[in-house]
N, C-alpha and C positions, 0 to 999 in steps of 0.2 A: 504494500500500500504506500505509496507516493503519494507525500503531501506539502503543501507547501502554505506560512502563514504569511496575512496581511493585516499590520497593523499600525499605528505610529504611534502607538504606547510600548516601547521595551520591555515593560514590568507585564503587561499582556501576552507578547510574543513569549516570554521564557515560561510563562504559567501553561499556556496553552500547547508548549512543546515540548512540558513534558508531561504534560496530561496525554497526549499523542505517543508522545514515545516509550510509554507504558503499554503499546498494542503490541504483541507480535508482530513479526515481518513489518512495521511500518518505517518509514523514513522521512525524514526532514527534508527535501531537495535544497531549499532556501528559503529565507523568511526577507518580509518587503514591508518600507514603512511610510509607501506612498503609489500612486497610479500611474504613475509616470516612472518608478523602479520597479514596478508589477509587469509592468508589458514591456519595457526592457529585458527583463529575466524571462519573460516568459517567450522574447523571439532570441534568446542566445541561448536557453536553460534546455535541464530536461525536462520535460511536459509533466507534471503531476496529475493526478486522478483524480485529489481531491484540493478545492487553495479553501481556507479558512479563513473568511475577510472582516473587518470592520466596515460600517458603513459608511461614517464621515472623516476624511480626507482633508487636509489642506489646500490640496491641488483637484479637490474635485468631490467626488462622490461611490459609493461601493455599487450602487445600480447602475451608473455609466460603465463602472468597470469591470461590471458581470454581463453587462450587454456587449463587450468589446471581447470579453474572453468566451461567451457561448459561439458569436457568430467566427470565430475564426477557430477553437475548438469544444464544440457542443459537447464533447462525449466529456468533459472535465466535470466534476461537481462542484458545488459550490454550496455552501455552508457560510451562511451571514452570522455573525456573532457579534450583536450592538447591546448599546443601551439602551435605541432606542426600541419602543415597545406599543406605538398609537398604530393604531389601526391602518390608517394610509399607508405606512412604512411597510406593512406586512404586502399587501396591494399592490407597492410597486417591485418588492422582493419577488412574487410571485411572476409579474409582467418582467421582469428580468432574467427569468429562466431559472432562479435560483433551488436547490435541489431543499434545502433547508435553513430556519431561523430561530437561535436562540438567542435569548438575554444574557448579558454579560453578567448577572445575579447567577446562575444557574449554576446548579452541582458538575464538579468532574464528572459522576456517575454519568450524567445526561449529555456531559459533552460528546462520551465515550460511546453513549448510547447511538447518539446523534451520527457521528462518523460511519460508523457500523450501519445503520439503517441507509445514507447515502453512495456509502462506497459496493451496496447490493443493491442499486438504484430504487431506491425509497426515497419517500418523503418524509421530512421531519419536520414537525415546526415543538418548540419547549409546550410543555404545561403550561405558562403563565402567558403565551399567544396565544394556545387554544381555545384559554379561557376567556381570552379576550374578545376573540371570533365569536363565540357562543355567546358572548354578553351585547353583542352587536344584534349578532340575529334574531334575540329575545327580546329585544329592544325596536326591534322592524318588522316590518310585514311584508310578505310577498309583494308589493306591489309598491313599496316606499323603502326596500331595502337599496343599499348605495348605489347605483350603477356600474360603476366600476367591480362589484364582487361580481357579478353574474359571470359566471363561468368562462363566455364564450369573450367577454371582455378582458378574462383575465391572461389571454393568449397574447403574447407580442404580435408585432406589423409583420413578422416574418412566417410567424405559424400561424398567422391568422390566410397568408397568400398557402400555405401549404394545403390546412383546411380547405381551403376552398377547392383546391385542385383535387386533393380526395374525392371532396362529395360528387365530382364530377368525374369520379373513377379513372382520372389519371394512374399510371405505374408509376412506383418509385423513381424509374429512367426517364419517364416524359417530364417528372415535376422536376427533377435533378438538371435535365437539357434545359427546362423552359425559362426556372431559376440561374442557370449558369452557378451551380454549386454540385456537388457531390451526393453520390448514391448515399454514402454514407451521413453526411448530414441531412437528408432529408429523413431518411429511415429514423435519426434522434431527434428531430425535429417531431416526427409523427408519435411516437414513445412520452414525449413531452404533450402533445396535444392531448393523447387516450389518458396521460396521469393526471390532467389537471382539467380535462371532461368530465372525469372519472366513468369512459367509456373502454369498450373491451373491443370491438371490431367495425367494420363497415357499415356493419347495419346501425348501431348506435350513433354512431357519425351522420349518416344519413340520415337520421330522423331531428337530431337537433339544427341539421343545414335546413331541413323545411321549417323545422318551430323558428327560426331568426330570419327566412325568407330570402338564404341561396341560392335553394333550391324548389 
């Protein structure tokens, strides 16, 4: 397991590297304590599987720089670990491709837990986002909850062009030539769309392209 931390707190980075290096077989590739040493390392480094980021940045922001690390390699997980904990923040985690979100309050146990669920491509998000989620949706109704959570919103510009090329029973090779990207990124492209659908094949794809008026 190949992992790499982002943070510009030192007293974060050493906590969190060795709460990691507590796994079997894992490794530390290198740790980064800003956006602009993240994608530097990341086009001379070797590629990790998983980076563990902060979300606020001096030079910038952890969603610009998980949108910049999916679309050049999707198959990376990502793992936000902030403070922050309001509900928008979760929203655009999610619209960022990111695989999982804890609060920097959270137990080692759950960091370890966390990793483990993302590096078997899972989803994570802490107990204390969950609950938050849930304290939203208790709080709303079908018909006044955010617009932004509805599901089919919560896909990026990029898996929202793939989606559509699905519903219209594209192959992976036609979306891949039409895109000017790769068989393989559109295949985690589409892995991304069924997990955060929370659909299982074609047909369930198909049926929510008619309820938003695709198709």
């Amino acid at each position: 397991m190949k992992v790499c931390i982002v943070d510009d707190h030192p007293s974060m980075v050493s906590g969190v590297q060795n709460i990691v290096s507590s796994i079997p077989q894992s490794e530390i590739l290198w740790t980064a304590n800003s956006i602009k040493e993240t994608v530097s390392k990341l086009n001379g480094s070797d590629i990790p599987e998983i980076i563990i980021m902060d979300i606020s940045f001096p030079d910038g922001d952890g969603f610009y720089l998980a949108e910049i690390v999916k679309q050049k390699y999707p198959e990376i997980k990502i793992l936000f670990l902030s403070m922050h904990n309001q509900f928008d923040f979760v929203i655009k985690a999610v619209k960022s491709q990111a695989n999982g979100y804890l609060t920097k309050d959270c137990s080692d146990k759950e960091i370890l837990a966390a990793v483990d669920a993302v590096y078997n491509d899972n989803i994570y998000y802490s107990q204390k986002i969950l609950q938050l989620i849930n304290q939203v949706i208790a709080q709303s109704t079908l018909s006044t909850f955010i617009p932004e959570a509805s599901p089919y919103n919560l896909l990026s510009d990029r898996e929202k062009e793939v989606f559509e090329k699905l519903s219209h029973q594209l192959s992976i090779k036609e979306i891949a030539y039409d895109l000017k990207i790769s068989n393989k990124t559109v295949f985690a492209h589409r892995q991304n769309i069924y997990k955060k659908l929370a659909i299982h094949d074609q047909q369930d794809l198909d049926e929510i392209a008619v309820e938003i008026g695709i198709l």
